[in-house]
C-alpha positions in Angstrom: -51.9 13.7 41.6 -51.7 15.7 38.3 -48.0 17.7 39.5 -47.2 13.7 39.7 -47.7 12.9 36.5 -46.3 16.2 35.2 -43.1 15.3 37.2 -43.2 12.0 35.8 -43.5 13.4 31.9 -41.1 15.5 32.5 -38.4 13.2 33.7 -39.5 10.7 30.7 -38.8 13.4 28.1 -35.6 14.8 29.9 -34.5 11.3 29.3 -35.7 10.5 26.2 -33.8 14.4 25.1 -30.4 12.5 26.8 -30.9 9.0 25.4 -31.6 11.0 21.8 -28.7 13.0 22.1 -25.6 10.3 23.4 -23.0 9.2 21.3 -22.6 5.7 22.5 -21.4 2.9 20.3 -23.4 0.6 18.2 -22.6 -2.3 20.7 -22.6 -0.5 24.0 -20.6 1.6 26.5 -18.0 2.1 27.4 -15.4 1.4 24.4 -15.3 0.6 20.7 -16.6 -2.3 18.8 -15.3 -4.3 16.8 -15.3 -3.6 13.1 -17.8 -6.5 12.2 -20.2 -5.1 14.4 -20.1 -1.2 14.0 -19.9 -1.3 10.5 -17.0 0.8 9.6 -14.0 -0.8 8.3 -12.3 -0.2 11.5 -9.0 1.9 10.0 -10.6 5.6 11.2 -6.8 6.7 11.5 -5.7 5.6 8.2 -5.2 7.2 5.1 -7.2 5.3 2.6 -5.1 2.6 0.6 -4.2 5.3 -2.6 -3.2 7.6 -0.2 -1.0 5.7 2.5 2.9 5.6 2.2 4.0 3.5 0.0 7.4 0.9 1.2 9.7 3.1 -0.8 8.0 6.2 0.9 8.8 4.5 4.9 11.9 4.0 3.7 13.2 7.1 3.0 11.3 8.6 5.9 13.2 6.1 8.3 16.5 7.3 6.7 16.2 10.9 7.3 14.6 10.2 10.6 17.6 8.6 11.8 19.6 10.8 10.2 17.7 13.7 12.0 18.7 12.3 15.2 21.6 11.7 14.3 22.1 15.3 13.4 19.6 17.5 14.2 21.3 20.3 11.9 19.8 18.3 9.2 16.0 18.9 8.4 13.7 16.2 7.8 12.3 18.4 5.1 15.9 19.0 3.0 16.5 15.3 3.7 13.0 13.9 2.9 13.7 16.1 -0.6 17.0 15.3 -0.9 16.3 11.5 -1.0 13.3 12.0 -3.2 15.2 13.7 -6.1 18.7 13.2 -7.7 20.5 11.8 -4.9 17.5 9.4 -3.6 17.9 8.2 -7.1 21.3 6.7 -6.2 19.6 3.6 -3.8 17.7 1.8 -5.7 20.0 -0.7 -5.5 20.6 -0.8 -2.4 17.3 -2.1 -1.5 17.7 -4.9 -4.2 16.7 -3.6 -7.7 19.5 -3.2 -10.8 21.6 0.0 -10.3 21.1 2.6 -11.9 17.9 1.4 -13.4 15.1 3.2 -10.9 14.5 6.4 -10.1 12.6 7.2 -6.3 9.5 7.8 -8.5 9.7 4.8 -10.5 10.0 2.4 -7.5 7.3 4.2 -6.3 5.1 4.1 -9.3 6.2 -0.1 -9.9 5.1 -0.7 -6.2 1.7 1.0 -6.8 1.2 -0.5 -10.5 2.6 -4.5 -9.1 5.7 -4.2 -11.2 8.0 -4.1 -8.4 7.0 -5.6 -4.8 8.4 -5.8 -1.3 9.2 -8.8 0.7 7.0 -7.5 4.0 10.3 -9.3 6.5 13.3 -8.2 4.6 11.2 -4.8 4.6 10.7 -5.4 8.3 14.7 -6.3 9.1 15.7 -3.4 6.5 13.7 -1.0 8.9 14.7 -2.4 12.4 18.6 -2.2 10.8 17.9 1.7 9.9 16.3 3.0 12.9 19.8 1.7 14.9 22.6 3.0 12.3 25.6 3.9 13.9 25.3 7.6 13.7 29.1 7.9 13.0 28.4 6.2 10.0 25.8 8.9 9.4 27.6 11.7 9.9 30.7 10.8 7.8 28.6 10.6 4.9 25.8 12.7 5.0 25.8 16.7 5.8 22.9 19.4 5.4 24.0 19.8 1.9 25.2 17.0 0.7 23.0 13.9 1.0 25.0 12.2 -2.0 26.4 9.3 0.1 23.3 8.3 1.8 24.0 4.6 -0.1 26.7 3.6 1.8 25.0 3.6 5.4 22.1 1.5 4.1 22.3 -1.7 5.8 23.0 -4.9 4.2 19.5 -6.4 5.4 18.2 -4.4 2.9 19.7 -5.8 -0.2 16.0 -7.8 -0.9 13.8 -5.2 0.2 12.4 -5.0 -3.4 12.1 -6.9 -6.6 10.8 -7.1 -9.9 7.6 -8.7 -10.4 7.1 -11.8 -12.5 
């Protein structure tokens, strides 16, 4: 009778040590719960808001992307500098503010400070229109070192990407 009851504690503690020990969920097994009920805020994979890209940032991310495949001579990295310096300076404009007013930086500065915003569906239709750019139309205006020309194969849906705040 007594080896009984020490089978019996031991099995009760074995499964206490498992039940202490499992990383289920909050709301049960198997899967994830929602965010109202685990308590998180549900965006584990995100950056936090300061640190996620900004419109400006998918933008020019999409360009050399497609410009990448396009040619894949061409570095993200060189382009993805390229567009963020002098000759990123040039499209402003092209996604709907004055030309020649904003620099890469200060589009990117207005759209975290609310002085410049973007319309979320001509953002949406500027992206869908990048991602399927003729690549001809890449190539006869952008090289590995010469991204000056990236302007003129930025689609026309993108004319009201962004816009001054009122």
């Amino acid at each position: 009778m007594a080896s009984r009851w020490i089978k019996i504690l031991f099995i009760l503690a074995a499964l206490t040590h498992v039940a202490a020990t499992c990383k289920g969920t909050e709301c049960g097994n198997p899967g994830s719960c929602p965010s109202d009920q685990s308590g998180d805020d549900g965006d584990e994979g995100s950056p936090p808001a300061d640190l996620a890209p900004s419109a400006i940032d998918e933008l020019i991310d999409l360009l050399c992307q497609r410009i990448n495949a396009c040619d894949e001579s061409i570095p993200m990295g060189s382009c993805v500098t390229a567009l963020e310096g002098i000759d990123g300076n040039q499209i402003g404009d092209e996604f709907g503010l004055a030309e020649g007013e904003f620099t890469v930086e200060e589009i990117r500065n207005g759209l975290e400070g609310g002085t410049i915003i973007a319309d979320d569906s001509a953002l949406a239709d500027c992206e869908a229109d990048i991602s399927v750019l003729p690549c001809d139309a890449v190539s006869s205006n952008v090289s590995a070192d010469n991204f000056s020309n990236v302007e003129n194969i930025i689609p026309a849906s993108c004319l009201n990407v962004f816009s001054l705040s009122e």
